[in-house]
C-alpha positions as CSV (number, residue, x, y, z in Angstrom):
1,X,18.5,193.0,-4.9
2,X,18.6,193.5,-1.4
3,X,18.0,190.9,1.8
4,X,16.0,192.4,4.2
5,X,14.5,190.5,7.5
6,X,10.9,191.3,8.8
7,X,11.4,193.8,10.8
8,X,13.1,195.6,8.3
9,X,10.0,195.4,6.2
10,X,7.8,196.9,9.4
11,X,10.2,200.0,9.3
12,X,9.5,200.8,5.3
13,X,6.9,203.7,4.7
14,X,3.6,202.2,3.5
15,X,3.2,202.5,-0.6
16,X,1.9,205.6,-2.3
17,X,-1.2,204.9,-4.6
18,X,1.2,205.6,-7.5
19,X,3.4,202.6,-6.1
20,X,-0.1,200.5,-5.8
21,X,-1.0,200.9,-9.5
22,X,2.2,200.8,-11.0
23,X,2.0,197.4,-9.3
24,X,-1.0,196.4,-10.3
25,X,-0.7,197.3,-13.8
26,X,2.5,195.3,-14.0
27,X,3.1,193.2,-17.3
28,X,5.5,190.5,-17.2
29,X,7.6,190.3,-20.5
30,X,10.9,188.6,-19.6
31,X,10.4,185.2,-19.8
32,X,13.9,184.2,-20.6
33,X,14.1,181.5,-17.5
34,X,10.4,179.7,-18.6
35,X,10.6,179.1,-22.1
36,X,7.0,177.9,-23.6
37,X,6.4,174.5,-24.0
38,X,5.2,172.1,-26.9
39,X,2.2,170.1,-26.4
40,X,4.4,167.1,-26.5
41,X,6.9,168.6,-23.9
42,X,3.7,169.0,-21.5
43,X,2.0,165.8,-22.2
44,X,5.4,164.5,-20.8
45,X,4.8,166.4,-17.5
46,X,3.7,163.6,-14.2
47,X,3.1,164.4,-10.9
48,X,5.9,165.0,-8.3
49,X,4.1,162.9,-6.2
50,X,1.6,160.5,-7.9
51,X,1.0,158.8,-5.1
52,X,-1.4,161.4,-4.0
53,X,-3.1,161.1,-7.1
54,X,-3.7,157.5,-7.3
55,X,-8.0,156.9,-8.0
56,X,-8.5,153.7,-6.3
57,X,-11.6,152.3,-4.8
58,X,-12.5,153.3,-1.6
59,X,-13.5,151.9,1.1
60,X,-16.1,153.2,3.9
61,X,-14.6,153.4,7.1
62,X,-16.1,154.8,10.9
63,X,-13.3,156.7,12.9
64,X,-13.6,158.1,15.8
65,X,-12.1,161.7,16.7
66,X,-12.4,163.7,19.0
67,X,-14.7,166.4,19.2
68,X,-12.1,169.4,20.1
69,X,-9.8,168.1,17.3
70,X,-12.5,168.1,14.6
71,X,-13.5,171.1,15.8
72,X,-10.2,172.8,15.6
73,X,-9.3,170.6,12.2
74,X,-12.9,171.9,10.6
75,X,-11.8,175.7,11.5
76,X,-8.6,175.1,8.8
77,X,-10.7,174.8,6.0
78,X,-9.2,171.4,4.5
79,X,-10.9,168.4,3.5
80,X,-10.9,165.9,6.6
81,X,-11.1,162.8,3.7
82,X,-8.3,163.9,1.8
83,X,-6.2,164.9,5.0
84,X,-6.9,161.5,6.6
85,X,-6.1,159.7,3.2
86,X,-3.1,161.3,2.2
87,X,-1.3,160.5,6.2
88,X,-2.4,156.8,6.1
89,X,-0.7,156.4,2.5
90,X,2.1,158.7,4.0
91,X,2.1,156.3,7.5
92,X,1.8,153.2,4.7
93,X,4.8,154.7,2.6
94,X,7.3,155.4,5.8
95,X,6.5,152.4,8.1
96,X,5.8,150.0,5.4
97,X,3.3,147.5,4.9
């Protein structure tokens, strides 16, 4: 293994098509450090965070935001609901209430 920082990476040659396929045709067979699981052993498995998936009721609120915000929030691609939900529960967890 070798540690190499960006701009070592610019400064390689680009791939050859050979490189590309053997790549892509790549078939993982060690799996030594990710033993399978039992049905059991995954049935155990809870999220990291479960406050994220709590499924309460909700409750209708009106915000108001400003228009350059949204905009630039809309042009990320993530779900304003969720985003807003998951920082008041964040806000909720850290400052208490």
């Amino acid at each position: 293994m070798k540690t190499m920082t960006l701009d070592d990476v610019k400064r390689l040659p680009p791939l050859t098509a050979e490189e590309v396929a053997e790549v892509k045709n790549f078939k993982n067979t060690d799996f030594e450090d990710c033993p399978r699981l039992t049905k059991e052993q995954l049935a155990e498995f809870r999220p990291a965070h479960p406050e994220n998936f709590v499924k309460e009721k909700r409750q209708k609120i009106t915000v108001y935001v400003d228009s350059d915000a949204l905009e630039k929030f809309n042009a990320t691609g993530l779900d304003l609901e969720s985003y807003i939900n998951s920082s008041v529960r964040t806000a909720v967890a850290e400052y208490g209430a």
